[in-house]
PDB file of the backbone (N, CA, C, O) and the ligand in Angstrom, with CONECT records:
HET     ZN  A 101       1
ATOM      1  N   UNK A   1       0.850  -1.191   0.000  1.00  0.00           N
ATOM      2  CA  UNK A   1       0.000   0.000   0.000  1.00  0.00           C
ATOM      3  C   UNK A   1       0.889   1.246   0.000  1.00  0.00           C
ATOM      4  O   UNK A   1       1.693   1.407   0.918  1.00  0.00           O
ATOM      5  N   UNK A   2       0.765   2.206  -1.079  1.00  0.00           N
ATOM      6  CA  UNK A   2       1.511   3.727  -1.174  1.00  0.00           C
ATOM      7  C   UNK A   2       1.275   4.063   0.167  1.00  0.00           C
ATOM      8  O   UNK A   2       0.581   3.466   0.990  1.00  0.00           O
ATOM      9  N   UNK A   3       2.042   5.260   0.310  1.00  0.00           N
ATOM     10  CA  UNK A   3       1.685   6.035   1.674  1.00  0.00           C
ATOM     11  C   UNK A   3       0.563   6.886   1.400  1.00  0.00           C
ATOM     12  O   UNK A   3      -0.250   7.029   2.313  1.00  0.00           O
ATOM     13  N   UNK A   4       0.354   7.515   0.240  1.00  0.00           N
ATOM     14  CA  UNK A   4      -1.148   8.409  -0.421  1.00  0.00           C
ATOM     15  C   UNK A   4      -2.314   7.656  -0.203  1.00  0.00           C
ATOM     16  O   UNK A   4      -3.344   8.320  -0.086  1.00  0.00           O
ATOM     17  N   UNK A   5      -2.452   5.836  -0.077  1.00  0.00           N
ATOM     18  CA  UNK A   5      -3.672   5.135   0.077  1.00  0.00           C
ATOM     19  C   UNK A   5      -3.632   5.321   2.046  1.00  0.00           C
ATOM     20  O   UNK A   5      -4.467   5.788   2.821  1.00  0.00           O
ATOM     21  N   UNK A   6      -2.517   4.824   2.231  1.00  0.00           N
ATOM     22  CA  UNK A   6      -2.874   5.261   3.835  1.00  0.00           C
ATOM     23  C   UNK A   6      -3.279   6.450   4.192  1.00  0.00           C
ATOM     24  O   UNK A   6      -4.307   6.556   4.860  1.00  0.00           O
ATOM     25  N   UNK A   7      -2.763   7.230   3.924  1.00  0.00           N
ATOM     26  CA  UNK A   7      -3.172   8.893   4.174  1.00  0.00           C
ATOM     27  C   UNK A   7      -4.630   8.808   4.318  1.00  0.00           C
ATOM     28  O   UNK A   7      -5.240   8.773   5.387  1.00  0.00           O
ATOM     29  N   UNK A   8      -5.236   8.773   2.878  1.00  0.00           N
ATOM     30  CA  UNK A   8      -6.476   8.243   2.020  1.00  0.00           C
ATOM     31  C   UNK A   8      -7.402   7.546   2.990  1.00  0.00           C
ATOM     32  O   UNK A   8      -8.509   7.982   3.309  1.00  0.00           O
ATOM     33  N   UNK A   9      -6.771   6.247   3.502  1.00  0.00           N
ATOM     34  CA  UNK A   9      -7.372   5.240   4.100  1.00  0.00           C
ATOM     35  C   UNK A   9      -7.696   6.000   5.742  1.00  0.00           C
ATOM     36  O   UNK A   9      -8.764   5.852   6.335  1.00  0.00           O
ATOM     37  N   UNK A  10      -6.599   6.759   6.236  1.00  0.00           N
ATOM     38  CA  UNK A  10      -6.999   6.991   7.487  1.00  0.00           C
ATOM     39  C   UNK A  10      -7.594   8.481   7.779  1.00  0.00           C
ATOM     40  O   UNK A  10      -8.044   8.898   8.845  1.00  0.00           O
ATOM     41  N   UNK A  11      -7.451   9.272   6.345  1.00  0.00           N
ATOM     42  CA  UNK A  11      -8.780  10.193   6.501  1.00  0.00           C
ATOM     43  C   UNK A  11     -10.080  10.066   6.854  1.00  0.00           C
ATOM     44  O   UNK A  11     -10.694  10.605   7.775  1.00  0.00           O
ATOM     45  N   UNK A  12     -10.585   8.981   5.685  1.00  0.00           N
ATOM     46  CA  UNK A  12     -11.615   8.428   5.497  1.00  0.00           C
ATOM     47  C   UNK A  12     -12.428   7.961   6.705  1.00  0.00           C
ATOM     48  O   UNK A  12     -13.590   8.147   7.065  1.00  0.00           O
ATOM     49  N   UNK A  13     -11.197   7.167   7.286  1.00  0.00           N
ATOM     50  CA  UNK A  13     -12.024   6.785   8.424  1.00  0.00           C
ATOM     51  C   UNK A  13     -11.834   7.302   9.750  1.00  0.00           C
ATOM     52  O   UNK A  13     -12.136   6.629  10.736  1.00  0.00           O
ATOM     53  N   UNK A  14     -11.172   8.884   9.862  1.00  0.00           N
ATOM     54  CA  UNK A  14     -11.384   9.542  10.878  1.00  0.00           C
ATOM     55  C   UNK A  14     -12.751  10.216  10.414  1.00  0.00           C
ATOM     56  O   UNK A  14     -13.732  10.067  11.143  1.00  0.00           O
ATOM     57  N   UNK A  15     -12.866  10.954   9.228  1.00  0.00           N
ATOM     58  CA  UNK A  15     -14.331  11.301   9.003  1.00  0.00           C
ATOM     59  C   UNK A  15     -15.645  10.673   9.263  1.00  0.00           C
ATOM     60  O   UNK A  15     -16.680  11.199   9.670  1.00  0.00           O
ATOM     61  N   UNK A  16     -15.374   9.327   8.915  1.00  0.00           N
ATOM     62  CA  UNK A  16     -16.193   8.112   9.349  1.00  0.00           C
ATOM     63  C   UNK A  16     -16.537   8.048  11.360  1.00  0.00           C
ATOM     64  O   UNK A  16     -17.446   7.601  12.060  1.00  0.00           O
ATOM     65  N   UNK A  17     -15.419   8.662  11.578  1.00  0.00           N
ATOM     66  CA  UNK A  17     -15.482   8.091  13.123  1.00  0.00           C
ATOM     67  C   UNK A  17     -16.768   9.823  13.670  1.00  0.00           C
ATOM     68  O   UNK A  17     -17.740   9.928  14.419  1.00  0.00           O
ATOM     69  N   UNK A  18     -16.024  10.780  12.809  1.00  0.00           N
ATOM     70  CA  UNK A  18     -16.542  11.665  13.268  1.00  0.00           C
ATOM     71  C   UNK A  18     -18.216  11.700  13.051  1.00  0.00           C
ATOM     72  O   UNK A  18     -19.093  12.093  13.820  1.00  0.00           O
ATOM     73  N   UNK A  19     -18.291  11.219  11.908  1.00  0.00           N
ATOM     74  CA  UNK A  19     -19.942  11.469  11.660  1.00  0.00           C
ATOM     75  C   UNK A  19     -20.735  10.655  12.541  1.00  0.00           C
ATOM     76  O   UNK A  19     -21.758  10.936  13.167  1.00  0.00           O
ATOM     77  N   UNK A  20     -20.066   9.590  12.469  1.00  0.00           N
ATOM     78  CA  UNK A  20     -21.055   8.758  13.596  1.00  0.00           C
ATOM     79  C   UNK A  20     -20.896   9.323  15.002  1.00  0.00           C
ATOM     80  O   UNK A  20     -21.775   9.145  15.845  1.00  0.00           O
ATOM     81  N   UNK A  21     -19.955   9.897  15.221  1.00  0.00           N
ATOM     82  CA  UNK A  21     -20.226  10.717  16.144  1.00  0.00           C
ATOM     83  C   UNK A  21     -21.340  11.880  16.352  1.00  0.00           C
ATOM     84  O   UNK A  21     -21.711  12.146  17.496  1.00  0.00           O
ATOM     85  N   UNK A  22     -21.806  12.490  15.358  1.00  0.00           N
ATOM     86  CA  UNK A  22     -22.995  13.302  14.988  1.00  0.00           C
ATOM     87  C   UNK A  22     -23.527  13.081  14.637  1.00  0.00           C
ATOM     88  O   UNK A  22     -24.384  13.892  14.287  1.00  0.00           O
ATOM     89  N   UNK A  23     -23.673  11.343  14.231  1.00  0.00           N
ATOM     90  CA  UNK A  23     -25.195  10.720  13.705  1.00  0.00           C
ATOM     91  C   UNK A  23     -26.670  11.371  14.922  1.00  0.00           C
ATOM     92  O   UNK A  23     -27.725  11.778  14.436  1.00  0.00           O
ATOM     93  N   UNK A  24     -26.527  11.352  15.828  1.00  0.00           N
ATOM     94  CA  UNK A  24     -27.562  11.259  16.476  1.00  0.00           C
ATOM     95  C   UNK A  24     -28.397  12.761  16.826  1.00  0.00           C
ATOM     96  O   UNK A  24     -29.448  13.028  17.408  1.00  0.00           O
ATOM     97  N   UNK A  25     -27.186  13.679  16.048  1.00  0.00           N
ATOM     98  CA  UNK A  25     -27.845  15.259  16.449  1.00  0.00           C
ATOM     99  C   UNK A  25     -28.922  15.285  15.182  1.00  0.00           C
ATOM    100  O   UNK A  25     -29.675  16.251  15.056  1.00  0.00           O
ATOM    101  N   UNK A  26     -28.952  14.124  14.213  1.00  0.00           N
ATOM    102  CA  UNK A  26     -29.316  14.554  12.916  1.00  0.00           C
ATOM    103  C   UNK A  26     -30.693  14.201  13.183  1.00  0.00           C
ATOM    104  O   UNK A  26     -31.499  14.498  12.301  1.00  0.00           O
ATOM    105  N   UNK A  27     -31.288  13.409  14.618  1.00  0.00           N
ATOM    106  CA  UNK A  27     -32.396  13.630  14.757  1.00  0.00           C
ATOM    107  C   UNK A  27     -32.581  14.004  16.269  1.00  0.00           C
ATOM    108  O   UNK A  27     -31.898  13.790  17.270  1.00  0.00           O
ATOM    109  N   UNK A  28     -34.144  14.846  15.973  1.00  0.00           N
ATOM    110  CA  UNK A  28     -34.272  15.053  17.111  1.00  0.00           C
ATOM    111  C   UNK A  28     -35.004  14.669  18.135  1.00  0.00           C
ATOM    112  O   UNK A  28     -35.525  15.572  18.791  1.00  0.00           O
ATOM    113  N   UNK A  29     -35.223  13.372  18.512  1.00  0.00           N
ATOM    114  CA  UNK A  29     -35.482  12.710  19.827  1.00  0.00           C
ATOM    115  C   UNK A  29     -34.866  11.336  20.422  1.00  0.00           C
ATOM    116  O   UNK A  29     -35.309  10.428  21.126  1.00  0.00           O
ATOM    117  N   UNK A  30     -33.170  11.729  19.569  1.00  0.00           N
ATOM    118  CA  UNK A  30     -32.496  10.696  20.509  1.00  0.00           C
ATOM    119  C   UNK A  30     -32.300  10.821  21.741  1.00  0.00           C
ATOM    120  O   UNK A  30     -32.341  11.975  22.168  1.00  0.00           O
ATOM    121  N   UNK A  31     -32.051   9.814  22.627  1.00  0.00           N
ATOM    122  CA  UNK A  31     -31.824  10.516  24.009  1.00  0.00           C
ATOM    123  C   UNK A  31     -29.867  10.773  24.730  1.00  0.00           C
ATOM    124  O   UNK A  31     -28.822  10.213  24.396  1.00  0.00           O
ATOM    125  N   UNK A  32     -30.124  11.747  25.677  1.00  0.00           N
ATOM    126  CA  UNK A  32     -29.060  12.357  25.656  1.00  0.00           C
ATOM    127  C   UNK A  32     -27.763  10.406  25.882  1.00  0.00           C
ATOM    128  O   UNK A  32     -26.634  10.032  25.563  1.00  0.00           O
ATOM    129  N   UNK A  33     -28.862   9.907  26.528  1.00  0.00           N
ATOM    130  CA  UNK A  33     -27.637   8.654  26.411  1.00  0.00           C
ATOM    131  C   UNK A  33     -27.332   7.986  25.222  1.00  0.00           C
ATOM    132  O   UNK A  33     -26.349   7.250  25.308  1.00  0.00           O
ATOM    133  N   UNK A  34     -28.044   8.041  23.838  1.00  0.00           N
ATOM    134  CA  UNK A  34     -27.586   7.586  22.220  1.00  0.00           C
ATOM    135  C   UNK A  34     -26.629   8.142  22.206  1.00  0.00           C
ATOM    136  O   UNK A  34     -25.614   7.458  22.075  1.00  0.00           O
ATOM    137  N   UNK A  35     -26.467   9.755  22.343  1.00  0.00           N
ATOM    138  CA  UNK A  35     -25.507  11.012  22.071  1.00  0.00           C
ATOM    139  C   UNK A  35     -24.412  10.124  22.291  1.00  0.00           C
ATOM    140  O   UNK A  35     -23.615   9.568  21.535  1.00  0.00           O
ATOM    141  N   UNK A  36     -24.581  10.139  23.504  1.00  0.00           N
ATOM    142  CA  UNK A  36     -23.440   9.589  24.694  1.00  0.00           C
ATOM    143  C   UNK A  36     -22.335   8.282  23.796  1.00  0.00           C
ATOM    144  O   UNK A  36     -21.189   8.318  23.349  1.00  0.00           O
ATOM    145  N   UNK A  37     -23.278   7.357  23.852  1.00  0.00           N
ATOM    146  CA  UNK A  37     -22.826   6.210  22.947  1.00  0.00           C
ATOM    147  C   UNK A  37     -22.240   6.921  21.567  1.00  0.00           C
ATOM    148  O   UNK A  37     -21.028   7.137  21.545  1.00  0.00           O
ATOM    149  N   UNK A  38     -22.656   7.117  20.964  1.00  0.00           N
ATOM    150  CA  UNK A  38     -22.447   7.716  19.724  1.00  0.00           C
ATOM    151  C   UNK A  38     -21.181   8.007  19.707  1.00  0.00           C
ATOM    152  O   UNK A  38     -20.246   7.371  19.222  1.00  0.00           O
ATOM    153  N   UNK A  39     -21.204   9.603  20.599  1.00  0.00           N
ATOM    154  CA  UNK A  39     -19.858  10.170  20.287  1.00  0.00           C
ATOM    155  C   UNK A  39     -19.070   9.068  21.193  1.00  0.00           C
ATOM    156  O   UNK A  39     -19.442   9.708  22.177  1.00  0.00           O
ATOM    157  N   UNK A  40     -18.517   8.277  21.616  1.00  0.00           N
ATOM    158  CA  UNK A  40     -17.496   7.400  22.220  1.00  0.00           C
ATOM    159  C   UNK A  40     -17.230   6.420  21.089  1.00  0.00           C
ATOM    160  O   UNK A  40     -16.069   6.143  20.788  1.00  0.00           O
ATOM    161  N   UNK A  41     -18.252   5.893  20.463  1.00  0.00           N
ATOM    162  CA  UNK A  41     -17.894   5.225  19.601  1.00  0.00           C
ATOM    163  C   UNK A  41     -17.080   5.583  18.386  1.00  0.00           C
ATOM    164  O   UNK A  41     -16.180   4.946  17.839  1.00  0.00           O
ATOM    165  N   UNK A  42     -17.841   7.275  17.961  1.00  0.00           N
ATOM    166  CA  UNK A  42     -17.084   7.955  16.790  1.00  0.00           C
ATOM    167  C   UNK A  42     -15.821   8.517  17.448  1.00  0.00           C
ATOM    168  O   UNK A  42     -15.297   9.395  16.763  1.00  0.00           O
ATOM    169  N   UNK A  43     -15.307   8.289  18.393  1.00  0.00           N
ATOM    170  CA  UNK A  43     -14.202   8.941  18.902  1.00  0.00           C
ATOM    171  C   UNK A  43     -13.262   8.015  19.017  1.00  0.00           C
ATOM    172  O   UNK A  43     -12.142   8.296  18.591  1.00  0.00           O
ATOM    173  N   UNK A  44     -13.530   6.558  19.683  1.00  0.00           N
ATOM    174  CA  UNK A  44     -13.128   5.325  19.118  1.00  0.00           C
ATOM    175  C   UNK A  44     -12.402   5.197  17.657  1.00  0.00           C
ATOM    176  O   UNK A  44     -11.326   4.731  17.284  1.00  0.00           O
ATOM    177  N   UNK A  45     -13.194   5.654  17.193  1.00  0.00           N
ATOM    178  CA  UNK A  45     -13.128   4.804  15.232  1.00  0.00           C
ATOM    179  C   UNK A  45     -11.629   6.199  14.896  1.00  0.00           C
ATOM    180  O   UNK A  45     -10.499   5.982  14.460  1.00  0.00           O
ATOM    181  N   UNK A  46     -12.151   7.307  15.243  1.00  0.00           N
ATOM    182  CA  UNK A  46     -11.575   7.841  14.818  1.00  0.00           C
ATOM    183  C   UNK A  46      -9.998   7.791  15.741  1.00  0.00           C
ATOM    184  O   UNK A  46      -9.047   7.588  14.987  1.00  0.00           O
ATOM    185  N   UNK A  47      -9.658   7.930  17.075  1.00  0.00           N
ATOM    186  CA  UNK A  47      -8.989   8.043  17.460  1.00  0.00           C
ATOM    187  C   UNK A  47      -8.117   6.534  17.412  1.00  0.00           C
ATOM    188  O   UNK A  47      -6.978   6.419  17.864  1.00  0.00           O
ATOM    189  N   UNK A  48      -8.783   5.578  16.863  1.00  0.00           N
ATOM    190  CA  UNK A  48      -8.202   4.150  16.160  1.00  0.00           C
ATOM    191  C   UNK A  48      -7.484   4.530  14.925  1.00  0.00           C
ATOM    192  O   UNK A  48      -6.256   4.506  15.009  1.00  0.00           O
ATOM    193  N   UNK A  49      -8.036   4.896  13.730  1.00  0.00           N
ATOM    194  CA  UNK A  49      -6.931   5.541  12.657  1.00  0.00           C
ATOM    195  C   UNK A  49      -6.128   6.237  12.736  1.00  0.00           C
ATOM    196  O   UNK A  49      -5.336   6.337  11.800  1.00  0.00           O
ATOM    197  N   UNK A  50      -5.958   7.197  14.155  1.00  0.00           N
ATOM    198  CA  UNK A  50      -4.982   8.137  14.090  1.00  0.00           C
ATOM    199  C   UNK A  50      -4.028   6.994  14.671  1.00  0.00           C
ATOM    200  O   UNK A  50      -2.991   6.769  14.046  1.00  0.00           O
ATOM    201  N   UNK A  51      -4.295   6.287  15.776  1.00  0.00           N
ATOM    202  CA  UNK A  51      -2.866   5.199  15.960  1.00  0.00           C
ATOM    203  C   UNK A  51      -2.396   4.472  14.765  1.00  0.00           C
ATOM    204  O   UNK A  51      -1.238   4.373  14.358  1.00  0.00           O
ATOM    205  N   UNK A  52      -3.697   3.879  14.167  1.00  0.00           N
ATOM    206  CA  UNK A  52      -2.948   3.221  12.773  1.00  0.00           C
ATOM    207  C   UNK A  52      -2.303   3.725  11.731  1.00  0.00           C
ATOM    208  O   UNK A  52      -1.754   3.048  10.861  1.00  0.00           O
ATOM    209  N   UNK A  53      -2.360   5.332  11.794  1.00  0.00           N
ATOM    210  CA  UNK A  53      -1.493   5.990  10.870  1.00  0.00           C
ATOM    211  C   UNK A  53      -0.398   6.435  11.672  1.00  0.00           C
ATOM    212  O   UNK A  53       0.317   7.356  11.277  1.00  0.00           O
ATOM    213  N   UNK A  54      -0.185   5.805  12.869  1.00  0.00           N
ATOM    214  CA  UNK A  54       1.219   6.593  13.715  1.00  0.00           C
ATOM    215  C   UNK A  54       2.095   5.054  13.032  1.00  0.00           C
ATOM    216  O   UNK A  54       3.276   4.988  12.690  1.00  0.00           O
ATOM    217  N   UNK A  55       1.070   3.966  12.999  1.00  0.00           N
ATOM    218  CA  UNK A  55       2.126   3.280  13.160  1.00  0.00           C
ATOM    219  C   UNK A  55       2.474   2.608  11.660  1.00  0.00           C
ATOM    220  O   UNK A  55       3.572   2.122  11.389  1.00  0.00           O
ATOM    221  N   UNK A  56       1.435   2.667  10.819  1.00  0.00           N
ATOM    222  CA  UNK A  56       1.870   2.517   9.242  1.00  0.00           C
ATOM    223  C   UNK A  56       2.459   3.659   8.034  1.00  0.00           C
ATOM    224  O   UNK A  56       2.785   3.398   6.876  1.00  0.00           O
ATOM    225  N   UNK A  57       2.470   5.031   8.750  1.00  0.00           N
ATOM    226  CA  UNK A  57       3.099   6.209   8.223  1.00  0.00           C
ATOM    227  C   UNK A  57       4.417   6.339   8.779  1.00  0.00           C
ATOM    228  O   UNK A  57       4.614   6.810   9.899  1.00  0.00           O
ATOM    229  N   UNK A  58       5.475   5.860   7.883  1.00  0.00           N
ATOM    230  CA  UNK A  58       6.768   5.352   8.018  1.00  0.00           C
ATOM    231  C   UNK A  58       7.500   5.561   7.238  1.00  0.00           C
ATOM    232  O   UNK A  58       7.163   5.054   6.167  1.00  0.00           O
ATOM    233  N   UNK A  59       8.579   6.187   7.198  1.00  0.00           N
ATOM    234  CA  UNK A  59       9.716   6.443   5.999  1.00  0.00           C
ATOM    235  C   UNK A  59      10.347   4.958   5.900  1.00  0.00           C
ATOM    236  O   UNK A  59      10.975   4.272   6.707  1.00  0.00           O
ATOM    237  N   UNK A  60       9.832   4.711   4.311  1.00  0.00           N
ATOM    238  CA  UNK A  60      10.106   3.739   4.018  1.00  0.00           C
ATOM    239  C   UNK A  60      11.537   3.154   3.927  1.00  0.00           C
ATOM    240  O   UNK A  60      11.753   1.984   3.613  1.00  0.00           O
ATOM    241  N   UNK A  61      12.631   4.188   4.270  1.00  0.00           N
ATOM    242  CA  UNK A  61      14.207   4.362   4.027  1.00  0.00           C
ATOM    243  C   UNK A  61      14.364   4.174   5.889  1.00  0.00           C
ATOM    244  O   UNK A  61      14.756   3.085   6.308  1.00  0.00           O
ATOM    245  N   UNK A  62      14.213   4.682   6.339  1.00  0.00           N
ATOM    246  CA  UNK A  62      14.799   4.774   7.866  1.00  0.00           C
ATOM    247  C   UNK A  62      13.801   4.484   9.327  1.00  0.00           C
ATOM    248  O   UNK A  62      14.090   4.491  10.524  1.00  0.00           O
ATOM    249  N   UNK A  63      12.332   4.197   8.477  1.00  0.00           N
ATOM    250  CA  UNK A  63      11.455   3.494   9.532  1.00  0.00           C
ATOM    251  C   UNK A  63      11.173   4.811  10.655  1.00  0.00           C
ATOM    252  O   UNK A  63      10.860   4.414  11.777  1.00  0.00           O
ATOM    253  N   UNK A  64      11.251   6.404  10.477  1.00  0.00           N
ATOM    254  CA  UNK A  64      11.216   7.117  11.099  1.00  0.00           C
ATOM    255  C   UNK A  64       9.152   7.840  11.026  1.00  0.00           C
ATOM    256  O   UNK A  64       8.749   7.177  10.071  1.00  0.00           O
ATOM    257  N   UNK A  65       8.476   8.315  11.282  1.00  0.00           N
ATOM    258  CA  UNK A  65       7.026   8.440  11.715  1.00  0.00           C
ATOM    259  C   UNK A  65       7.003   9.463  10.691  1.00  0.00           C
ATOM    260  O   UNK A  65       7.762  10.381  10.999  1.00  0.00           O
ATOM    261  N   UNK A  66       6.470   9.626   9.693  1.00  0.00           N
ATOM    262  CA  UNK A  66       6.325  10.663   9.022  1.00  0.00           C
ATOM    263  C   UNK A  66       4.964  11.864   9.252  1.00  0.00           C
ATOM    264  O   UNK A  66       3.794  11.556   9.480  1.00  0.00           O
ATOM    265  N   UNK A  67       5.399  12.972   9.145  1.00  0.00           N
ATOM    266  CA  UNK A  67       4.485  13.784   9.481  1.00  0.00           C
ATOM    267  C   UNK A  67       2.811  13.586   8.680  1.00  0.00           C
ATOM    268  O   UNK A  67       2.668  13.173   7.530  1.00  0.00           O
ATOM    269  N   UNK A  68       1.706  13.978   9.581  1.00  0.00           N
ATOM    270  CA  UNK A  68       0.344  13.860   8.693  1.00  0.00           C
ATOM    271  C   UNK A  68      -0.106  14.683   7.929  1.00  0.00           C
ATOM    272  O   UNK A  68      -1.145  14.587   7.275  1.00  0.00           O
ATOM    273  N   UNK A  69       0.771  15.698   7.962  1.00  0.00           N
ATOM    274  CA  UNK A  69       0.034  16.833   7.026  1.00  0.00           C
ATOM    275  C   UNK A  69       0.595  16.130   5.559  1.00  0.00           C
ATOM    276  O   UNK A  69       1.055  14.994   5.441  1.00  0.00           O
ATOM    277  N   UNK A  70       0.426  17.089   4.554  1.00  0.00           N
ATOM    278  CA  UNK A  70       0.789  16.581   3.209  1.00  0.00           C
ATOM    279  C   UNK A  70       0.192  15.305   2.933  1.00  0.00           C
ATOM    280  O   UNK A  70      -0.357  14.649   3.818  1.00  0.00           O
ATOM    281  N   UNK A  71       0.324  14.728   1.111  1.00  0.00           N
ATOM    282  CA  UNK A  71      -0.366  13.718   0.834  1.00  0.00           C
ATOM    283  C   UNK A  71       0.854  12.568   0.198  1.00  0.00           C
ATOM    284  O   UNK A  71       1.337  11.742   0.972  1.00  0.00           O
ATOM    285  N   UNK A  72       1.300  12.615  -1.326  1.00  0.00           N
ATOM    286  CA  UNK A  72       2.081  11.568  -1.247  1.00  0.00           C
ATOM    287  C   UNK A  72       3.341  12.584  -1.427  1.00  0.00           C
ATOM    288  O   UNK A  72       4.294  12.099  -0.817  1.00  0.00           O
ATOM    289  N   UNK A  73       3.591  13.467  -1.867  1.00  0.00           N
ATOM    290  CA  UNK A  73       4.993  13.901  -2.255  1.00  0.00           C
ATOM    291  C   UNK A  73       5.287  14.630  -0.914  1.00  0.00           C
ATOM    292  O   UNK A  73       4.799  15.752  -0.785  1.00  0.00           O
ATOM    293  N   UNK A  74       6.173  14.014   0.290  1.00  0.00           N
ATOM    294  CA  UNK A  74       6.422  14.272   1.400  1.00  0.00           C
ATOM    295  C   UNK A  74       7.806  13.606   1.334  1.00  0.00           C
ATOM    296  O   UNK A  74       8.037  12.619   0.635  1.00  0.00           O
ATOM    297  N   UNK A  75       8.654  14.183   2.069  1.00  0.00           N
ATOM    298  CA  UNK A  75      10.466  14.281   2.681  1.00  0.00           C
ATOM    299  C   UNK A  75      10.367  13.756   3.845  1.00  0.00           C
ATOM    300  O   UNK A  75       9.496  14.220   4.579  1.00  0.00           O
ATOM    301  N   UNK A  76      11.370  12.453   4.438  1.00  0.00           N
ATOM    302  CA  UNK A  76      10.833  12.400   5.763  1.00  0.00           C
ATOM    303  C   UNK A  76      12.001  13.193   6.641  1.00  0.00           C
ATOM    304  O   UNK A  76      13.211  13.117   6.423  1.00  0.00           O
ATOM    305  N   UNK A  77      11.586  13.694   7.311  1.00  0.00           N
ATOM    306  CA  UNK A  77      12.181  14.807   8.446  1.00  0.00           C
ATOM    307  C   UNK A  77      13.246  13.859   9.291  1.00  0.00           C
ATOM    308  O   UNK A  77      13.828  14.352  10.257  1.00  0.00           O
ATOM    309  N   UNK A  78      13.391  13.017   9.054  1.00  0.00           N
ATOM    310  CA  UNK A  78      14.532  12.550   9.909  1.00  0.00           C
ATOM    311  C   UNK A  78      16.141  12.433   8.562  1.00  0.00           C
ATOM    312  O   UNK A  78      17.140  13.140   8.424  1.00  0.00           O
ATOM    313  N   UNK A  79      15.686  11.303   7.901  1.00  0.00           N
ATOM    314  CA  UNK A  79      16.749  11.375   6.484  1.00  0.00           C
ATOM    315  C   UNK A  79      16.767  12.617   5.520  1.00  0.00           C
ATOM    316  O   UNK A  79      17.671  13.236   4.958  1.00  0.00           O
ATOM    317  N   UNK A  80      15.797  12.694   5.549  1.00  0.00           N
ATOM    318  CA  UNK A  80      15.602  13.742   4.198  1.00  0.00           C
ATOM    319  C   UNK A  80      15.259  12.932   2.856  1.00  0.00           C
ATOM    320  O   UNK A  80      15.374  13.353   1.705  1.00  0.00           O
ATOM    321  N   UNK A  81      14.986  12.161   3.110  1.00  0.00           N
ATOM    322  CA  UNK A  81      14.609  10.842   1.578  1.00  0.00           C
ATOM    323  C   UNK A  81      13.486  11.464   1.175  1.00  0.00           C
ATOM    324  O   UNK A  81      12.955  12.401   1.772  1.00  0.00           O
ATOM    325  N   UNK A  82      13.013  10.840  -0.079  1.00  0.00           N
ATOM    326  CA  UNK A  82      11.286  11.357  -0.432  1.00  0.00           C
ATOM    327  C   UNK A  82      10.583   9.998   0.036  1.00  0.00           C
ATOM    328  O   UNK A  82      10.863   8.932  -0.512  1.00  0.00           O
ATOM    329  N   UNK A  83       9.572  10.098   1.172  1.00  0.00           N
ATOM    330  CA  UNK A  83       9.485   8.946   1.244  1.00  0.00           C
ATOM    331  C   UNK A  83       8.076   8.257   0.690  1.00  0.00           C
ATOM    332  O   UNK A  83       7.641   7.174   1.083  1.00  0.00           O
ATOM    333  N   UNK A  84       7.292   9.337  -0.564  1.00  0.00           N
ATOM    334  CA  UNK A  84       5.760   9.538  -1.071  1.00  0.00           C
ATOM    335  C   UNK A  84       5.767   8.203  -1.795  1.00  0.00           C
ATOM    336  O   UNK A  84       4.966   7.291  -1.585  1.00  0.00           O
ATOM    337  N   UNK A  85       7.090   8.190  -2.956  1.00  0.00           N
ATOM    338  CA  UNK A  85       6.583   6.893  -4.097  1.00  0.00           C
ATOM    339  C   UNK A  85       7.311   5.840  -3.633  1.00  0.00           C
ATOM    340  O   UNK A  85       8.418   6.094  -3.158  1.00  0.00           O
ATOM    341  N   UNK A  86       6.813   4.364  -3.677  1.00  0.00           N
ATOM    342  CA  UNK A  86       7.618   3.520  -3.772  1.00  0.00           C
ATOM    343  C   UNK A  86       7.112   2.386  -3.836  1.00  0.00           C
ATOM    344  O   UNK A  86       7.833   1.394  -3.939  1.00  0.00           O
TER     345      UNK A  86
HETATM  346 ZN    ZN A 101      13.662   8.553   6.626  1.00  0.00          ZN2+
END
C-alpha cells in the first residue's frame, strides 16, 4: 500500500469516526444517552486511525514516523529521503 492510500485510508475513516459521532444530532429525539454512545464510539473509530497511521506512516528508508500533514509527495524529516513513491 503507497503512503497516499494510507493517508487516504486513514482520513476516510477519521471522518467516518466523526460522523457517527454526529449521527444522532441529525435527529431530534435521541436521548441524551444515544448522544453519549455515539460520540465514544465515533471517537473510538476515529482516534483508532490516528494510531494506525502513527504506526503505518513510516519512511520507508529509515522506519522514522512521518508527518500527517501533506499527501504523497512528502520528505521524511529525519533522512531527508522522499518517502511519497515507492
Ligand atoms: Zn527517513
Amino acid at each position: 500500500m503507497s503512503i497516499l492510500s494510507k493517508r487516504v485510508v486513514t482520513l476516510t475513516v477519521i471522518l467516518a469516526g466523526l460522523l457517527v459521532a454526529a449521527f444522532p444530532t441529525f435527529f431530534p429525539d435521541s436521548t441524551d444517552e444515544t448522544v453519549r454512545i455515539f460520540v465514544v464510539i465515533g471517537c473510538l473509530v476515529s482516534f483508532g486511525a490516528l494510531v494506525w497511521s502513527w504506526i503505518v506512516l513510516r519512511c520507508p528508508h529509515c522506519g522514522a514516523m512521518l508527518p500527517l500533514r501533506g499527501w504523497a509527495d512528502v520528505y521524511c524529516p529525519n533522512c531527508g529521503k522522499k518517502a511519497g513513491k515507492r
